[in-house]
N, C-alpha and C positions, 0 to 999 in steps of 0.2 A: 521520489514518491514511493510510499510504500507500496509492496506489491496488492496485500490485501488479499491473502489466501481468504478461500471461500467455506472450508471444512475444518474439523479438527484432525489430525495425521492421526489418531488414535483411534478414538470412536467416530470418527467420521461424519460429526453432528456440525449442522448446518450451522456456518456464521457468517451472516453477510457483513458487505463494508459498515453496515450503521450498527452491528453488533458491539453490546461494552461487555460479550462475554468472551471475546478472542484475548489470549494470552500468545506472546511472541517474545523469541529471542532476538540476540542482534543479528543475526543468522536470516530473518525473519520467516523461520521456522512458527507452525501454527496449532496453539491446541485452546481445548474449551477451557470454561473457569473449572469445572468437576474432573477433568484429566490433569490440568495443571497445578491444584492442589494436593492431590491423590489421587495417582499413586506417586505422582512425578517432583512433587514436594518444589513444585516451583523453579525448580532445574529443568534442562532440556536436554534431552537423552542422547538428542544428536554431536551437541556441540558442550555440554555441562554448561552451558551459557543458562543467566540467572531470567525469567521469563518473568514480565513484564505487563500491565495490560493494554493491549492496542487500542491507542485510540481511533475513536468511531470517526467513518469518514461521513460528513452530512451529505453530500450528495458527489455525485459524479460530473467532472467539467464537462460542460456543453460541447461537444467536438464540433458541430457547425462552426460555432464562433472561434473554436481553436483555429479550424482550417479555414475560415475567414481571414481571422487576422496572418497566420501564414502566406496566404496568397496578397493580400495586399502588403505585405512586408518585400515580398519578392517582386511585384510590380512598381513599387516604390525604385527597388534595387534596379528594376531594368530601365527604367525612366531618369535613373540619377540624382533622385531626390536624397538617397542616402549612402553618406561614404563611408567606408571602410576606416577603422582606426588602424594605420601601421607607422 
């Protein structure tokens, strides 16, 4: 999962996850669409890796239900309902 920086490393301009104006490298280095075209010509100063535009994330996973289904995966395991592949 991508990390999803929150700012641009440059000017420092707010990009949240549902942002289509985040530009990133493979690095997942973070800059805006106005830093990333100029001055930075689409290169990433850190790594010359070629910057791309990050796709927007629609929402954030529910973590109740993450850590729901975690806990019943490990209840499952201590009750023996599910075996191990070896």
């Amino acid at each position: 999962m991508l990390e999803m920086k929150n700012a641009c490393q440059r000017c420092h301009r707010l990009l949240p996850p549902i942002s289509h104006d985040a530009f990133i490298c493979s690095y997942e280095c973070t800059w805006c669409r106005d830093c990333a075209r100029e001055p930075l010509e689409r290169t990433c100063p850190n790594c010359g890796g070629e910057l791309h535009q990050r796709p927007p994330r629609g929402h954030e996973p529910d973590r109740d239900t993450t850590a729901l289904t975690r806990d019943a995966i490990v209840a499952q395991l201590r009750q023996g309902m599910l075996r191990s592949a070896t």
